[in-house]
C-alpha positions in Angstrom: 0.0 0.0 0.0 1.5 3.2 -1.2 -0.2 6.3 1.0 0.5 10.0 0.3 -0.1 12.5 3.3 -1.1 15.5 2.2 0.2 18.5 4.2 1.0 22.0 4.3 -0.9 24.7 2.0 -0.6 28.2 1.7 -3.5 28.7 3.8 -3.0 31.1 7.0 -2.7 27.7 9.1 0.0 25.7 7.1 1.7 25.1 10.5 -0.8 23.2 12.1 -1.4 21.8 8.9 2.1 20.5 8.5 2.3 19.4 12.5 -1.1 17.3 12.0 0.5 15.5 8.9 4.0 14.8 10.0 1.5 12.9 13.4 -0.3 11.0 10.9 2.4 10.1 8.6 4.3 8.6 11.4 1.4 6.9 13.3 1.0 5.3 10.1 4.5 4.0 10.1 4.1 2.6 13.2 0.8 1.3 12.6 2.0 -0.4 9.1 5.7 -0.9 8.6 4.8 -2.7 5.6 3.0 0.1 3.7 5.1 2.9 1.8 3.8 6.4 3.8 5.1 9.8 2.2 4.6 13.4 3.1 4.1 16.0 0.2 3.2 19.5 0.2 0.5 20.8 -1.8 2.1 22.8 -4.5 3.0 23.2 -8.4 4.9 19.5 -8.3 1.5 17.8 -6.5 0.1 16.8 -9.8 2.9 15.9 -11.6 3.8 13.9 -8.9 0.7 11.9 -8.4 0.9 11.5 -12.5 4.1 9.7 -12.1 4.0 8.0 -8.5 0.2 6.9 -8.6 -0.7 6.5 -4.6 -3.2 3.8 -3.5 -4.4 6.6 -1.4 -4.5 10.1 -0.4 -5.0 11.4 3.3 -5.7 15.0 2.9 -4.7 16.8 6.7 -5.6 20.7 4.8 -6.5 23.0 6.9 -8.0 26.1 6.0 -9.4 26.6 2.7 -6.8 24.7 0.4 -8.2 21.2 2.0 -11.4 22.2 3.3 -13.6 24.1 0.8 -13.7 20.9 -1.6 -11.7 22.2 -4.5 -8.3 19.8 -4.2 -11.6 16.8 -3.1 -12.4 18.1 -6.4 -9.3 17.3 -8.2 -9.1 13.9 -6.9 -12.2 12.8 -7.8 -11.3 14.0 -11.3 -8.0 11.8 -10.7 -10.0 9.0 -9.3 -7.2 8.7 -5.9 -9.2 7.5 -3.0 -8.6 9.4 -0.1 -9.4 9.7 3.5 -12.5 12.3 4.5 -15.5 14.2 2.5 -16.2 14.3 -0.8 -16.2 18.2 -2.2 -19.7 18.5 -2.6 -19.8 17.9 1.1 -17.2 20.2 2.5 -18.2 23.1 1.1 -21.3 22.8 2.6 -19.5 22.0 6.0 -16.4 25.1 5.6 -19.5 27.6 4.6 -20.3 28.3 8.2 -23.4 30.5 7.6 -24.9 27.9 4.9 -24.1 25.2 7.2 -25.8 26.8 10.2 -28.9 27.4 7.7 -29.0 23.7 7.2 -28.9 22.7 10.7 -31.5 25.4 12.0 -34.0 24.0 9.2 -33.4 20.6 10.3 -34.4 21.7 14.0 -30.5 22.0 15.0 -30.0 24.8 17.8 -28.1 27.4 16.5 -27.2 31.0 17.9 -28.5 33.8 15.5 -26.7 35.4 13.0 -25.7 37.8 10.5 -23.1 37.4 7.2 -21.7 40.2 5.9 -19.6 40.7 3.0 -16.9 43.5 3.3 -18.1 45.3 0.3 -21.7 45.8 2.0 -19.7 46.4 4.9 -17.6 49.3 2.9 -21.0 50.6 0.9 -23.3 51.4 3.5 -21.4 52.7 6.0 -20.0 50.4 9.3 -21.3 52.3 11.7 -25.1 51.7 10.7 -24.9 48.8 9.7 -22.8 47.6 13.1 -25.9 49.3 14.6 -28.4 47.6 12.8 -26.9 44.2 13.8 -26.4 44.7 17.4 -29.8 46.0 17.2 -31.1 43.0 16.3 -28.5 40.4 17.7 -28.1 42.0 21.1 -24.3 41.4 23.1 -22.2 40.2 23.6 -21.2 38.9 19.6 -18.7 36.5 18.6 -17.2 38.3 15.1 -15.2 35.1 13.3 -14.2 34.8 9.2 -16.9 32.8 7.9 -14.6 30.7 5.9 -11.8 29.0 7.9 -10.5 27.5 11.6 -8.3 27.2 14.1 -10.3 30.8 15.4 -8.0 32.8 13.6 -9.7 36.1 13.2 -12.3 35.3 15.8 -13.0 37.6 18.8 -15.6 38.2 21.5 -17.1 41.4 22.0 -19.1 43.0 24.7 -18.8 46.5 23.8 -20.8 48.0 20.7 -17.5 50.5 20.3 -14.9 47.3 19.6 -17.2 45.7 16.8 -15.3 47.5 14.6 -12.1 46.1 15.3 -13.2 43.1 15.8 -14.7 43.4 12.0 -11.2 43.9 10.8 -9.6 41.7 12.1 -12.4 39.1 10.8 -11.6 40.4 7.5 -8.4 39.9 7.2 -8.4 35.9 6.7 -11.9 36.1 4.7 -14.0 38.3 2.9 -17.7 37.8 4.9 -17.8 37.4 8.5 -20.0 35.9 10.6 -21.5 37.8 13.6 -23.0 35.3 16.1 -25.0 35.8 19.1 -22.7 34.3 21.8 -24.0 31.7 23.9 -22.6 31.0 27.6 -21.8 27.6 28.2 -19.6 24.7 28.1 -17.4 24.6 24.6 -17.3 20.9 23.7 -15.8 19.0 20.4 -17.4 16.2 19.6 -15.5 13.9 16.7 -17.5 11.6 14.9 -16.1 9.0 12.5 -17.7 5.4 10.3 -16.6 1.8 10.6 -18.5 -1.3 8.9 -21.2 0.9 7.9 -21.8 2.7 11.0 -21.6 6.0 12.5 -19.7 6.8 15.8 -19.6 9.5 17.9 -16.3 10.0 20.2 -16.6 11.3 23.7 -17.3 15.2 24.1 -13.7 16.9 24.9 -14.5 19.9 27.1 -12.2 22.8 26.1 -11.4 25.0 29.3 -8.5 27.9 28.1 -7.0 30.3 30.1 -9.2 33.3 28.2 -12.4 34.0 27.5 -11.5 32.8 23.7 -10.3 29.0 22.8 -8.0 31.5 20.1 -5.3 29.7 18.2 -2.2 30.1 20.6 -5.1 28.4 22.7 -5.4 25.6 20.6 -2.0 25.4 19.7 0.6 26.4 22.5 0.9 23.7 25.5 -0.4 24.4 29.1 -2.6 27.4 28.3 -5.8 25.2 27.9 -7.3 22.2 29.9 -8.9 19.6 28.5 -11.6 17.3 29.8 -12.3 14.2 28.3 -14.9 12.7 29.1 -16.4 16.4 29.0 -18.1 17.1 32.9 -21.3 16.7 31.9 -24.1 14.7 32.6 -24.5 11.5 30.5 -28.2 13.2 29.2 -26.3 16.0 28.2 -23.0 14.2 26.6 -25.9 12.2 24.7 -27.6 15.1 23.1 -24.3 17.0 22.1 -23.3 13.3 20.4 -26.5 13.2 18.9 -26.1 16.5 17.5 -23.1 15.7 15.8 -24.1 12.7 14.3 -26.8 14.2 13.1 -24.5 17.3 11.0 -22.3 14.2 9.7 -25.2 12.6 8.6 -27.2 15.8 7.6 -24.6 17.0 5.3 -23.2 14.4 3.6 -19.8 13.7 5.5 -18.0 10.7 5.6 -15.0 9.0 7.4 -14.4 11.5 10.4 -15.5 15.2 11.0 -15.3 16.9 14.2 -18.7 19.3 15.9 -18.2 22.5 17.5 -21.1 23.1 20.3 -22.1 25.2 23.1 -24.3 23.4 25.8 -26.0 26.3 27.7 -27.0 25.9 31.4 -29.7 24.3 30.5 -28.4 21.4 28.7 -29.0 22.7 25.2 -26.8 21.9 22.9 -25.9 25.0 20.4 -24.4 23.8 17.2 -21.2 26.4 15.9 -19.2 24.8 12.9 -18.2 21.6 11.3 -14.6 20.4 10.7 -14.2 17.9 7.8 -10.1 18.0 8.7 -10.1 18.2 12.4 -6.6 19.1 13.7 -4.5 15.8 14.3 -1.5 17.7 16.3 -0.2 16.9 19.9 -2.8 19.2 21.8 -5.8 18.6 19.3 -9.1 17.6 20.2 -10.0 14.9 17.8 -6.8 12.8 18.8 -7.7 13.4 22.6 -11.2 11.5 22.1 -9.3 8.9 20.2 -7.2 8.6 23.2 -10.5 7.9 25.5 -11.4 5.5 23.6 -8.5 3.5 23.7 -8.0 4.0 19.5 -4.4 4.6 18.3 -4.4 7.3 15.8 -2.2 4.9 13.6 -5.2 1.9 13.3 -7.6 4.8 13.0 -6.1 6.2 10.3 -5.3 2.7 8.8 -8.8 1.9 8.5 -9.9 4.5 7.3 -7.2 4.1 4.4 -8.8 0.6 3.6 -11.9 2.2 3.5 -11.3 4.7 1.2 -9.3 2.1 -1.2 -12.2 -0.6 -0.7 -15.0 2.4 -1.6 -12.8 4.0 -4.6 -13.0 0.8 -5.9 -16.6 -0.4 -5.3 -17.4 2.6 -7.0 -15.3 1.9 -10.1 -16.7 -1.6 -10.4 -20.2 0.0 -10.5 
């Protein structure tokens, strides 16, 4: 078995992108000395190179928009190279935060309230009225994030109608529409989901406790400066319904191998759907891996079987 990791980008989080495939490469290793695992970039040489060293299967571990928005899922289903994850169709519906929220509200999914807003709108009618006319309707405090994108870069809470503003521009600068999202008080759980023989899993809930208000990036990504709880401190009706919520966004929009649900779950014990990862984070202080942990799965057979998966389904398909 010949497996090409995918890793790196030119998105803003090529870093964590690199860290989570250099993990997976090497789990695989371990998991399969007899298989032939290499790492590759994604760049000018990437199709050149999979024209002359045909894989037997890709594992894609993008972050940001160069994996996660469906356009390389595109390209190899044009190439016909299994791979590990969603299919495009899929993950664009997943990275669009706003349409994905849409989805889930219309299927009865909790959601917190929202408004989209291009920058040009932004720029044409004036910020201050329509900053106005938002909080107006949405209240505060707001979470202001890019409504493309992850690892919370460009995401801020605000309490104060006179640092929306900033808050907008620094949204802006990783994506041209941000999201402004009432912000609901709570626990801040992932919950990874992922499919063997047929069926759909869901992991324990990792509770994510930082040091700030924010789970930001240096957060997610610098050790010791956020505790994790995994089993999450809940109760088990309320780590059932934030399961059952992200089994049901897997299911409701088309996902397939793993994906990884952002929720809130209020003091009441309603779960408040956020976002969707179709490439959850795979480095040392990620959440996916952490539920893997709890449930006594080594990232290297997770990732293996997930590889025969994809190889076995590329070539069910091509038979039909």
């Amino acid at each position: 078995m010949q497996v090409l990791v995918l890793a790196g980008g030119l998105s803003a989080e090529r870093d964590v992108s690199q860290r989570s495939g250099r993990r997976v490469a090497e789990a695989l290793r371990v998991e399969r000395p007899d298989w032939e695992v290499r790492e590759h970039d994604v760049d000018a040489n990437l199709l050149d190179r999979l024209r002359d060293h045909r894989p037997d299967c890709i594992v894609p571990l993008l972050h940001g928009a160069a994996g996660e928005d469906g356009a390389l899922r595109d390209v190899l289903e044009s190439l016909r190279i299994p791979f590990v994850g969603s299919g495009a169709a899929a993950s664009r519906l997943a990275f669009d935060k706003p349409i994905a929220k849409q989805l889930a509200i219309a299927a009865g999914i909790s959601s917190p309230g929202c408004v989209a807003m291009p920058q040009s709108t932004f720029r044409e009618l004036g910020a201050a009225a329509v900053l106005d006319a938002v909080i107006d309707r949405l209240g505060l405090p707001l979470v202001v994030k890019p409504t493309r994108g992850g690892s919370s870069l460009g995401t801020s809470i605000v309490h104060r109608a006179a640092d929306l503003p900033a808050a907008m521009v620094g949204a802006f600068a990783y994506a041209d529409v941000v999201l402004m999202e009432q912000y609901v008080d709570g626990v801040e759980v992932a919950v990874g989901v992922f499919e063997r023989s047929g069926d759909v899993l869901a992991l324990s809930a990792v509770e994510i406790v930082p040091e700030g208000e924010l789970y930001d990036y240096a957060a997610r990504y610098t050790a010791g400066t956020t505790e994790f709880f995994c089993p999450a401190r809940l109760s088990e009706e309320h780590s059932l319904r934030a399961q059952a919520l992200a089994l049901d966004m897997h299911v409701l929009l088309g996902l397939r191998d793993l994906s990884r649900t952002d929720i809130i779950i209020d003091a009441g014990g309603q779960p408040w759907f956020l976002e969707v990862n179709v490439a959850p984070g795979m480095t040392e202080t990620s959440l996916f891996p952490q539920a893997l942990v709890a449930a006594e799965l080594s990232l290297g057979t997770f990732t293996a079987e997930l590889v025969v998966a994809a190889v076995a389904r590329e070539s069910s398909e091509h038979l039909v």
